[in-house]
C-alpha positions in Angstrom: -53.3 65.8 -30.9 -54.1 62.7 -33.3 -54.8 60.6 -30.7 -56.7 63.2 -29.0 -55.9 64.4 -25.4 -59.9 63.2 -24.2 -59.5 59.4 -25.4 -56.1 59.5 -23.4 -57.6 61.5 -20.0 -61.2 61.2 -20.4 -61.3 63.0 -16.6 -59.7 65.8 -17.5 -60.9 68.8 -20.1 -58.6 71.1 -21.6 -59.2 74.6 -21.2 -57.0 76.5 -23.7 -53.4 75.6 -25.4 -51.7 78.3 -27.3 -48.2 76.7 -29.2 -46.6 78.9 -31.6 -43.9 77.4 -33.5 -44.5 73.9 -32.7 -45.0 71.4 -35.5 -49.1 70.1 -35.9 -47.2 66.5 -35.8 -45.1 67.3 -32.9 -47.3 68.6 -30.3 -46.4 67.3 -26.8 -47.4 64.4 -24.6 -49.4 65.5 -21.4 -50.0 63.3 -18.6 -50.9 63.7 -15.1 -49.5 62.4 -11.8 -51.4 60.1 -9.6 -53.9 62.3 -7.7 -54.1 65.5 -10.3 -51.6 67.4 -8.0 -48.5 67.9 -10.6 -48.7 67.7 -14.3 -45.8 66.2 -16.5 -44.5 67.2 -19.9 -42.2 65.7 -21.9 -41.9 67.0 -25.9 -42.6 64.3 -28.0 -40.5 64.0 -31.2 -40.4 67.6 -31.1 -40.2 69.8 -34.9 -39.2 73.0 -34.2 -38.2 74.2 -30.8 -39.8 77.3 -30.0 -41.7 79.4 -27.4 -45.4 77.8 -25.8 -47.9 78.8 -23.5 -50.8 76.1 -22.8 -52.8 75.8 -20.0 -54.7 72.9 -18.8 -57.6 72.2 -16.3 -58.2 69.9 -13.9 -61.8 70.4 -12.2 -61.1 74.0 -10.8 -57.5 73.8 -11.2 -55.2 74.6 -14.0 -51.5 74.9 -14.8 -49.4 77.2 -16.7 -46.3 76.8 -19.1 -44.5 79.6 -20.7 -41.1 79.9 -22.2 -38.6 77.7 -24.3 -39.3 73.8 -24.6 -36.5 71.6 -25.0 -36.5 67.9 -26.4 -34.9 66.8 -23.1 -37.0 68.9 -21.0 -39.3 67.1 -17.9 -40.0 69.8 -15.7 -43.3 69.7 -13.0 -45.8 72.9 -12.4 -47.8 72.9 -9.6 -51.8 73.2 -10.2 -53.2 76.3 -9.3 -56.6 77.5 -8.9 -58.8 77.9 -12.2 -59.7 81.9 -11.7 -56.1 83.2 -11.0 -53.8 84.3 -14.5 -57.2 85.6 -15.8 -58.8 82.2 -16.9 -61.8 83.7 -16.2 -64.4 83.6 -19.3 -62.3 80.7 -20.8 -64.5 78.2 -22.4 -63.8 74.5 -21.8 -63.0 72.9 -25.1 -65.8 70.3 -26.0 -64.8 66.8 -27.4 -67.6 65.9 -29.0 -66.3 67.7 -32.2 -63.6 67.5 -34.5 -60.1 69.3 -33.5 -58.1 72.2 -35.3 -55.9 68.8 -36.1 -58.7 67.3 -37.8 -59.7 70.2 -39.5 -56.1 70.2 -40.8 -56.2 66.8 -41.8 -59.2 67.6 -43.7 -59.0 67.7 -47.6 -59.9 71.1 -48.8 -63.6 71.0 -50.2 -64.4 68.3 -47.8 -66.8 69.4 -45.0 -67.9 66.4 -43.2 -67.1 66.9 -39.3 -66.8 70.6 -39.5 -68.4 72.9 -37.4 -68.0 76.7 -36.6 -65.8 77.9 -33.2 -66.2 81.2 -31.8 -63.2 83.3 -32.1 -62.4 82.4 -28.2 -62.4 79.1 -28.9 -60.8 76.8 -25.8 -58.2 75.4 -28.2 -56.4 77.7 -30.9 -54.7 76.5 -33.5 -51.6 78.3 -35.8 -53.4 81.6 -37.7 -54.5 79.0 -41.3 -54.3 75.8 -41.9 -52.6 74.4 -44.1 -54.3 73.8 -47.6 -53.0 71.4 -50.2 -53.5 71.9 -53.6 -53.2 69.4 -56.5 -49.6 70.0 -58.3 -50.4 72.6 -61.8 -48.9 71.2 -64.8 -47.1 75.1 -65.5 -44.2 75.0 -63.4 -40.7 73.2 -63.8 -40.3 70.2 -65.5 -37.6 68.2 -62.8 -39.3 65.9 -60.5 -39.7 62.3 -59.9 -41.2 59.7 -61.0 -41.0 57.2 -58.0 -38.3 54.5 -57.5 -40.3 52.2 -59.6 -39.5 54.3 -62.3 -36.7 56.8 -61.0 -36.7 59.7 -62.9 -35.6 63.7 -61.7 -36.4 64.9 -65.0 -39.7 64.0 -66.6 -42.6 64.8 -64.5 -44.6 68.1 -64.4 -43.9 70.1 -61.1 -45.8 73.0 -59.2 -43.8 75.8 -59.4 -44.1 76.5 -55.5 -46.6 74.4 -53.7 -49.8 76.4 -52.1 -49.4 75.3 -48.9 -50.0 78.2 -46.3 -48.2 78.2 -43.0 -50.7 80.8 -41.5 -48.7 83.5 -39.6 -45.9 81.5 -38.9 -43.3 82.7 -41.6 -43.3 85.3 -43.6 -43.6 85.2 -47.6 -39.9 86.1 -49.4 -40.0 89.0 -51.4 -39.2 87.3 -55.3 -38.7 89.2 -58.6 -38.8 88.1 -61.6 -35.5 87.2 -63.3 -36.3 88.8 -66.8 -36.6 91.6 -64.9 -32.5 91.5 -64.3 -30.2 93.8 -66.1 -26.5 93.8 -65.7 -24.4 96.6 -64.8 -22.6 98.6 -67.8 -19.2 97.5 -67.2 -20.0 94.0 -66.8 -22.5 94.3 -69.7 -19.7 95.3 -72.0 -16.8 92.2 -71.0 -19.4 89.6 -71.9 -20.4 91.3 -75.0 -16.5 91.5 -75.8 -16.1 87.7 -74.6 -18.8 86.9 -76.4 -18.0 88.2 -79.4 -14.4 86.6 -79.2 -16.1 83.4 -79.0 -18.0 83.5 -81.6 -15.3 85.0 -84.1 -13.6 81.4 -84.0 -10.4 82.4 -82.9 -10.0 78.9 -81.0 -11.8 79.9 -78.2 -13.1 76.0 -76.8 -15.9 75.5 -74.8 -15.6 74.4 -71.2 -16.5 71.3 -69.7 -17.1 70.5 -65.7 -16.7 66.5 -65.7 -16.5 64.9 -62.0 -15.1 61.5 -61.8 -17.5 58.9 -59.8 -17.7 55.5 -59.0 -17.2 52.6 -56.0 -14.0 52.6 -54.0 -11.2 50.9 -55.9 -13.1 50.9 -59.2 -10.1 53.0 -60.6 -10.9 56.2 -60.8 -7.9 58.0 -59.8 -5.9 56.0 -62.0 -7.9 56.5 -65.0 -7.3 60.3 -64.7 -3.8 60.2 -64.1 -2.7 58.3 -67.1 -5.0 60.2 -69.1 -3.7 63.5 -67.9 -0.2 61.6 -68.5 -1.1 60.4 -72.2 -1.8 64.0 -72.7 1.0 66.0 -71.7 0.0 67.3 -68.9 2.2 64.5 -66.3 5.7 64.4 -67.5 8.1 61.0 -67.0 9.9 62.2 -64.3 6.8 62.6 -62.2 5.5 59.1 -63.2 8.7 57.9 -62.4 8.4 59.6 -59.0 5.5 58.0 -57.7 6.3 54.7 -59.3 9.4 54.3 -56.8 7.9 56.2 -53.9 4.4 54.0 -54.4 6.2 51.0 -54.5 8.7 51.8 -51.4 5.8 51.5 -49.1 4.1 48.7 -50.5 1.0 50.3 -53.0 2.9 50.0 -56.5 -0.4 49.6 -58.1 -1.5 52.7 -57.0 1.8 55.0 -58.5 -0.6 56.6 -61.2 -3.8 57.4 -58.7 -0.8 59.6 -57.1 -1.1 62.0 -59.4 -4.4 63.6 -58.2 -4.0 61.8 -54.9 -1.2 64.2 -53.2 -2.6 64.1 -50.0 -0.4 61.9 -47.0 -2.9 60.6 -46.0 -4.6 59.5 -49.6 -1.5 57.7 -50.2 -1.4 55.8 -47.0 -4.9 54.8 -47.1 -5.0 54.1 -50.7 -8.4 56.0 -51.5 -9.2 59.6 -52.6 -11.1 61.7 -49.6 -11.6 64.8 -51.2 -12.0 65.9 -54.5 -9.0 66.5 -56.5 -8.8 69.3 -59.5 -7.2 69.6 -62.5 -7.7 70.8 -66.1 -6.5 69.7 -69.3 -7.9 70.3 -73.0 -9.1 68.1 -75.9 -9.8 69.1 -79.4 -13.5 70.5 -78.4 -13.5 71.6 -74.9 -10.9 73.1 -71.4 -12.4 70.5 -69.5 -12.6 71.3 -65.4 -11.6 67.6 -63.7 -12.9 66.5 -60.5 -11.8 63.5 -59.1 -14.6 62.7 -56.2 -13.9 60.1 -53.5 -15.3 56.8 -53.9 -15.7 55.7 -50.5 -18.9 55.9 -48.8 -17.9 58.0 -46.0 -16.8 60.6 -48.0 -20.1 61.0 -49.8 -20.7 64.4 -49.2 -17.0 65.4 -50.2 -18.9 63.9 -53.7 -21.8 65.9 -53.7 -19.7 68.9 -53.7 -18.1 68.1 -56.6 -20.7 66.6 -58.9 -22.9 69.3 -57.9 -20.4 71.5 -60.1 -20.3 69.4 -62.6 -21.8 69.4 -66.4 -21.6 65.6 -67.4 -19.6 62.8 -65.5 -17.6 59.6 -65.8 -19.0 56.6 -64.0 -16.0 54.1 -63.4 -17.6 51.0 -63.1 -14.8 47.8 -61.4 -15.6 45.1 -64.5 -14.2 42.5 -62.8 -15.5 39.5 -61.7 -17.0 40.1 -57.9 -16.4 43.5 -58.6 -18.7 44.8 -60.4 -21.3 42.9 -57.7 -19.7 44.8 -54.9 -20.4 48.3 -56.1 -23.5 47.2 -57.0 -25.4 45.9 -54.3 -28.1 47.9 -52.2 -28.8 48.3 -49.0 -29.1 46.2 -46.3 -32.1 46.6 -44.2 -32.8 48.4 -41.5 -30.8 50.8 -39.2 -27.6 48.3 -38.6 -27.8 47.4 -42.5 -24.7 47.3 -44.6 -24.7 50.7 -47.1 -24.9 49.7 -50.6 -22.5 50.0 -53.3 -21.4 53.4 -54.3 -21.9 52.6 -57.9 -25.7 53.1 -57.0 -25.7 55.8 -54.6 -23.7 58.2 -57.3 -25.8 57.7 -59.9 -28.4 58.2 -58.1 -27.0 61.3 -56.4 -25.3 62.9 -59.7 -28.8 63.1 -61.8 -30.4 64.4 -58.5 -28.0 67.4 -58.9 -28.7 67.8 -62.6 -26.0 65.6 -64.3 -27.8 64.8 -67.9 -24.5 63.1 -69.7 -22.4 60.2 -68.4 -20.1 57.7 -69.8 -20.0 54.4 -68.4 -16.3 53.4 -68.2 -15.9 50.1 -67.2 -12.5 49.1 -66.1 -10.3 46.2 -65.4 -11.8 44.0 -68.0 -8.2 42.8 -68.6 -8.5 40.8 -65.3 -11.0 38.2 -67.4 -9.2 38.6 -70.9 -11.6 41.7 -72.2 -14.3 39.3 -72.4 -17.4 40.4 -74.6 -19.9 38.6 -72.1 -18.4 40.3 -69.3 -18.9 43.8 -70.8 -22.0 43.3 -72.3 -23.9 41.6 -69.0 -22.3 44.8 -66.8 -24.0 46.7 -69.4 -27.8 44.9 -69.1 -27.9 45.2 -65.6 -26.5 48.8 -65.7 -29.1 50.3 -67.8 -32.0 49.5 -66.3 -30.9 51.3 -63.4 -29.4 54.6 -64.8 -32.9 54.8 -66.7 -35.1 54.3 -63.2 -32.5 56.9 -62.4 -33.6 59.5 -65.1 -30.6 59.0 -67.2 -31.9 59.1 -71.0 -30.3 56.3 -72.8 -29.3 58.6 -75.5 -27.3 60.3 -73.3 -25.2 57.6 -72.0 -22.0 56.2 -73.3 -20.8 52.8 -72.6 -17.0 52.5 -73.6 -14.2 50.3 -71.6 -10.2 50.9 -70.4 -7.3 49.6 -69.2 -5.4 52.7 -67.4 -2.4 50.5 -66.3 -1.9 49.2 -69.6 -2.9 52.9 -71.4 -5.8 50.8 -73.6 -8.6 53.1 -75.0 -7.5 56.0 -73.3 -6.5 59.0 -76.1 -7.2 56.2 -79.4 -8.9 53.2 -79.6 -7.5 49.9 -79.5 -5.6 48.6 -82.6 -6.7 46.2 -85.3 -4.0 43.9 -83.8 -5.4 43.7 -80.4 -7.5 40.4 -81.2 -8.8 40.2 -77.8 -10.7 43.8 -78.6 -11.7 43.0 -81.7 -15.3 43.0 -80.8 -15.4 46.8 -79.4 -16.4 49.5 -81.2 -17.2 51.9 -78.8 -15.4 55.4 -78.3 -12.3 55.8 -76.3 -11.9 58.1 -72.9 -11.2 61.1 -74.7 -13.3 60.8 -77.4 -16.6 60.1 -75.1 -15.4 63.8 -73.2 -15.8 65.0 -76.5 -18.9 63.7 -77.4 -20.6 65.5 -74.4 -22.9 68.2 -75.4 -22.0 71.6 -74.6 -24.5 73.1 -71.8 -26.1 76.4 -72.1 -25.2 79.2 -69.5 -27.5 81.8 -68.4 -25.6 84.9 -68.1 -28.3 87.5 -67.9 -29.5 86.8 -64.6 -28.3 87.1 -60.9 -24.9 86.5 -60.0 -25.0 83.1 -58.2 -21.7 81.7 -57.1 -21.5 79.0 -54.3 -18.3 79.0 -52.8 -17.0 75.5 -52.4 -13.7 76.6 -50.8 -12.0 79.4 -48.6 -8.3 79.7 -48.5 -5.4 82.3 -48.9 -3.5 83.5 -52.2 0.0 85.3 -53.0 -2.0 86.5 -56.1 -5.6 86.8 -54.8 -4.9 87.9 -50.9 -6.1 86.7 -47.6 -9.8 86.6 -48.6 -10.0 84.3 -51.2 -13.0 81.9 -52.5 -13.1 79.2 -55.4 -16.8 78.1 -56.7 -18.9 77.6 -60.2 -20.6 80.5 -61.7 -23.8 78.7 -61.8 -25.4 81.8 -63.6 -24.5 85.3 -64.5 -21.4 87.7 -64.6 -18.7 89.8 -62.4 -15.9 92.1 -63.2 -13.0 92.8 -61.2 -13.7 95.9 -59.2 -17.2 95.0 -59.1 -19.8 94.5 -55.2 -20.7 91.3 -54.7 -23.4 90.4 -51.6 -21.9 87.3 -49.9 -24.9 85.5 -48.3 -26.0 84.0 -45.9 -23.9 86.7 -43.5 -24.8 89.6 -45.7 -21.6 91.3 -46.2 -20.9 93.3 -48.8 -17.4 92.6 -50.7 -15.0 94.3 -53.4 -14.5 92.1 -55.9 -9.8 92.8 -56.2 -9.1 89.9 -58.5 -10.3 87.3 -60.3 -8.1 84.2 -62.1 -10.3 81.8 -64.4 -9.2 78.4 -65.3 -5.5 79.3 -63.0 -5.4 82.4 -65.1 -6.2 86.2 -64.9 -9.4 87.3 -65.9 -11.5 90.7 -66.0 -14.4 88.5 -66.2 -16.1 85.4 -64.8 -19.6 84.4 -66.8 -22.2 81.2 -65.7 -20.0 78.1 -66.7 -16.8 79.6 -65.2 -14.6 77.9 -62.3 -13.0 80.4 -61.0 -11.2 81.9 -57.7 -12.3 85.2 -56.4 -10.2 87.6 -54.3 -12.1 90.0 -52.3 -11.7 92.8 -50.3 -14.3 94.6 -47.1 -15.2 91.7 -45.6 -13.8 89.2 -42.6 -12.5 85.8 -43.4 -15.4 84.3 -40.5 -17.9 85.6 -43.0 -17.2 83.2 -45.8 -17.6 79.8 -45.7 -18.3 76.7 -47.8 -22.2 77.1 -49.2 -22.2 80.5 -49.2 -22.8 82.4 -52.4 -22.1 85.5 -54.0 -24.6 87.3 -55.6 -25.9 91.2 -56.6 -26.0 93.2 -54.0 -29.8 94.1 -54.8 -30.6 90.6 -56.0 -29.9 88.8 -53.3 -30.0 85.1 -53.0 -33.0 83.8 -50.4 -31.7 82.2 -47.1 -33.9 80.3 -45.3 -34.3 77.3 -42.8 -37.9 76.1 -43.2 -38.4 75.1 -47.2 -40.8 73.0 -49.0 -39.1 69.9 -51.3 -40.6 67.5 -53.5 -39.1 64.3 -53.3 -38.1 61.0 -54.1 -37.5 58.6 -51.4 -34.4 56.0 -52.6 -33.8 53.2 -49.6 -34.0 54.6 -46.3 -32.9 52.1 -43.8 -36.7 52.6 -42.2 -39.6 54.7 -43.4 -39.2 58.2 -43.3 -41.7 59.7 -40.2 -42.2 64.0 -38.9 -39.2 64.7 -37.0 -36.9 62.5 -38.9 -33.0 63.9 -38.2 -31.1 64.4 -41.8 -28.1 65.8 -43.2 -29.4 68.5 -46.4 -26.8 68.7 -49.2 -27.7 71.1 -51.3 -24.7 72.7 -54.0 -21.6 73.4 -51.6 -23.8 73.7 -48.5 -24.3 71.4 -46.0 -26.5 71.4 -42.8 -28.3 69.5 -40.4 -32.2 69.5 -39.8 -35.3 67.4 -39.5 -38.2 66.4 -41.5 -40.7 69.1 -40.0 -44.0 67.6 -41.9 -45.2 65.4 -44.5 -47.7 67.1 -47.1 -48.3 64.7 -50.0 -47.7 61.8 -51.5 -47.7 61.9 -55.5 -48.9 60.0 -57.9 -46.0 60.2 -60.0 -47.8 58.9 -63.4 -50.9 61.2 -62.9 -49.1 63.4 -61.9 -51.6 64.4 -58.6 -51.9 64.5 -55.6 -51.9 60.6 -54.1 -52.4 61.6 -50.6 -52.6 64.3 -48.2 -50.8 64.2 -44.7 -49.4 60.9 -44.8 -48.4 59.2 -41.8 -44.7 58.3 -43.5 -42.8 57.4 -46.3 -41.2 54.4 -47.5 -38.9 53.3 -50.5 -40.1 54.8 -53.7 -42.6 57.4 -53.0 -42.4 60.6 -54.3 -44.0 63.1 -51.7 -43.9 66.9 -50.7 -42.2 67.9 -47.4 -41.4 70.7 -45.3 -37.8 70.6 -44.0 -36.3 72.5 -41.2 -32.5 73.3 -41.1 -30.7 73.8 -38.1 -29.5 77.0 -39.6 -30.3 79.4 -42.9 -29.3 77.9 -46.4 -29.0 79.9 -49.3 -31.7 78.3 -51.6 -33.8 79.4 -54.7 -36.9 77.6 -56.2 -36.0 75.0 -58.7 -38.2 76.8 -61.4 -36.0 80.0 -60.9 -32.3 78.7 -60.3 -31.8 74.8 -61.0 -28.3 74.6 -59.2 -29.4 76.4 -55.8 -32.7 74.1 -56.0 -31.7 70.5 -55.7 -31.1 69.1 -52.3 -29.9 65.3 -51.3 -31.3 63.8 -47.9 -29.1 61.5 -46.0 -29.0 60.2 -42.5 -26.7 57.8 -41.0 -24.6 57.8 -44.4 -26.9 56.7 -46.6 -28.7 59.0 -49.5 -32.6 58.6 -48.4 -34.3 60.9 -50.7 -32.9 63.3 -53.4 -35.6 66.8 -54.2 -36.3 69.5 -55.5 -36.8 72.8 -54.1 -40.6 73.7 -54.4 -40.8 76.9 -52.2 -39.1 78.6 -49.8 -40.1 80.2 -46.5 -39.0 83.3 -44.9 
């Protein structure tokens, strides 16, 4: 409708066209066949698919549409006369005014161009249109700050855009969280956890840390020597994989096979999922995840690092290495992916990692050189703080897994070629994490990142986070997005057997009442009258990283967002932000390139259980990708019914 239909068929006048789930940026293209006598339509970039009825006249004919459009549909429709399907008393729709798409477009308090329409107006547009409202400074405090200047964390947010969809969806029914109160019995176990916590009976914190870093930087076997040089890898195992590692060629890789148990890990050589242990240091149990490093296992990554408190970033110090995970993007849509170095920084503070310890390995390969070390670190820090990384809250520390160097202590006086470090070593830099605070009075909210079957828990088993709240064996639990109710049989936290699981927890769930088909990976379990909102049309505000071409309406993506993960489409483009002023930039834009922050309505191809970010941080950060790249990373602003 931009373009408007009379510039395009100045012979023809348009008598009335109803749409009703169609995108304003996504109407379709009309044309006519030679002679008037059959009209052609073909959906144009379509947003959502949904149900039409338009009409359009040619002199005394018309023609009539009705039904479900399709993005591949060209069907024909015969013109019919102008009085039959009671056209009568239609009014012909004058363009020498502006259209319901200009009045859209318009800024709200501007009024040049606008003119009254009768109720009966030729063309109808959706029920209101849309308003945009300059962001208010009151609501959460994690948003961007552009690419320029990267940042998640530091700019003032609206706590739910003001953007009406007229009577298109329907506003979700929200309550206030203080207004939360757990149930007795659960009530009781955290006050008796709590209280055995805080009685300092060696009770230790716990700790999620995820692993991350480009293919081959040595990830893997960091953490199995580590878990080695602490007890929890005996000889016989090292001994193991040394032999079996070297039998098929991949000696160098005998300690990465102690989280790498997969066949098909070991015959590739890199990590594809995420591999989990635990192990304990003087101040914290610390949950490990080991995420994949190569690119097409990203959002085997996301996964992980979305349960994760603070993380490692493995960075290859050796000399083209370092450049390789490094590098960005090529251009356009047959460009070479970046380095994963990049993309999971990028990605881990998008999903509310604060801490990380740079860990850069493999310095032996140029003699520990100082200059080496210290020029990964100058170009490195730049970077993490366009990423919204605080420099007091990064690390920078160096190993040798191989050789065990820095790993539990720090290098000896007698190592002259580390003389010059005095930075922490592995374990220490865990321990220098802050502990992060759990919110246990409020909604259970557990994403499940994994189904499977249990001798101890049963058939119906789930693993995830307890992002916030508390539940007790015996307890109901509301699994959404099927909305089944479940009996909470048995819970094991940490590998072991607990009455409880509070916010912080990684726990496995056995349950009982529901169906295996109804529990997948980004479902969560929550109260069964507090349920988590589920929805496929939300509103995020975002920044755009380096997309392989500007980001346009009907864009196809990939939404990551926690454990979930679903395909959908850019319905519409609201703003652009001025990330510094913290206004509104723009209104409507035509697209989005590298390092814009802008707010967007997104469509999923199916219902995602997501929260505001104001109310619930961890269900309200999403990642955008398409075509394996990360193109934008958000937050969740408001969410449709």
């Amino acid at each position: 409708m931009r373009n408007r239909i009379g510039f395009l068929l100045p012979a023809f006048k348009v008598a009335q066209i109803n749409y009703s789930g169609w995108d304003m940026g996504s109407l379709p293209l009309l044309s006519f066949r030679r002679h008037c006598k059959l009209m052609l339509l073909r959906p144009f970039r379509m947003g959502n698919q949904g149900n039409c009825d338009f009409w359009l006249c040619c002199g005394g004919y018309s023609a009539k549409k009705s039904g479900r459009a399709t993005a591949a549909s060209q069907e024909r429709y015969t013109l019919r006369p102008a009085h039959d399907e009671g056209l009568q008393g239609i009014q012909v729709f004058r363009f020498d005014g502006p259209s319901p798409d200009d009045c859209a477009g318009t800024p709200k308090g501007d009024k040049k161009g606008t003119r009254d329409r009768p109720a009966s107006a030729a063309l109808t547009a959706p029920a209101a249109a849309p308003v945009v409202e300059e962001p208010s400074s009151s609501g959460a405090d994690d948003v961007t700050q552009g690419m320029g200047e990267l940042s998640i964390s530091d700019t003032k947010l609206q706590e739910g855009s003001q953007h009406s969809r007229g009577g298109d969806s329907q506003k979700q029914h929200t309550r206030a969280w203080s207004e939360y109160v757990l149930d007795p019995n659960t009530a009781r176990l955290v006050q008796e956890s709590s209280a055995e916590e805080s009685s300092g009976n060696g009770a230790k914190t716990k700790l999620h840390l995820v692993v991350l870093g480009h293919v081959d930087a040595g990830k893997s076997t960091l953490m199995g020597r580590l878990l080695h040089d602490l007890g929890y890898v005996g000889q016989k195992q090292v001994h193991k994989n040394e032999k079996d590692s070297a039998q098929i060629g991949k000696a160098s890789f005998s300690w990465a096979w102690v989280l790498d148990e997969r066949p098909e890990e070991r015959a590739r050589g890199v990590t594809v999922d995420v591999a989990m242990s635990r192990f304990q240091t003087s101040k914290y149990i610390v949950t490990l995840m080991d995420a994949p490093g190569h690119r097409d296992f990203v959002p085997h990554m996301i996964g992980g690092a979305s349960q994760a408190d603070a993380a490692l970033l493995l960075v290859d110090g050796s000399i083209g290495g370092f450049e390789a995970g490094f590098q960005a993007s090529g251009p356009g849509l047959r460009g070479t992916g970046g380095g994963q170095t990049r993309e999971h920084a990028q990605l881990a503070r998008s999903l509310g990692i604060e801490q990380v310890a740079v860990v850069i390995s493999k310095l032996d390969s140029c003699d520990f050189s100082q200059d080496r070390f210290e020029s990964v670190k100058a170009q490195l820090i730049p970077f993490l703080k366009q990423c919204g990384f605080k420099e007091r809250n990064i690390q920078w520390l160096l190993a040798a897994a191989p050789l065990g160097i820095n790993m539990t202590e720090r290098p000896s006086k007698d190592n002259t070629l580390l003389a010059w470090f005095q930075g922490p070593s592995v374990v220490e830099s865990i321990d220098n994490f802050m502990p992060i605070r759990r919110i246990v009075d409020a909604p259970l909210r557990v994403p499940i990142a994994d189904v499977f079957k249990s001798r101890t828990l049963g058939s119906t088993a789930v693993g995830g986070k307890v992002e916030c709240g508390a539940m007790a064996v015996g307890g109901k639990v509301l699994v959404m997005p099927a909305g089944e109710v479940a009996t909470i049989k048995s819970l094991e936290v940490d590998g072991q057997k607990c009455p409880l699981a509070r916010a912080g927890d990684s726990c496995d769930v056995g349950l009982s009442g529901i169906e295996e088909s109804s529990l997948f990976p980004g479902s969560v379990l929550c109260p069964v009258d507090w349920p988590t909102g589920v929805s496929s049309k939300f509103e995020l505000c975002v920044v755009v990283l380096e997309p392989p071409i500007p980001i346009i309406p009907g864009t196809a993506v990939e939404l990551h967002a926690h454990t979930a993960r679903e395909e959908g489409h850019i319905a519409r483009l609201l703003t652009t932000l001025d990330p510094k002023a913290g206004g509104v930039a723009k209104t409507n834009p035509r697209r989005l390139a590298k390092g814009e922050t802008a707010t967007v309505v997104v469509t999923a191809k199916r219902g995602m259980c997501l929260e505001q970010y104001a109310t619930c941080r961890a269900l309200g950060r999403v990642a955008v990708r398409q075509g394996g790249r990360t193109i934008a990373v958000g937050i969740v602003t408001k969410v449709e019914g």
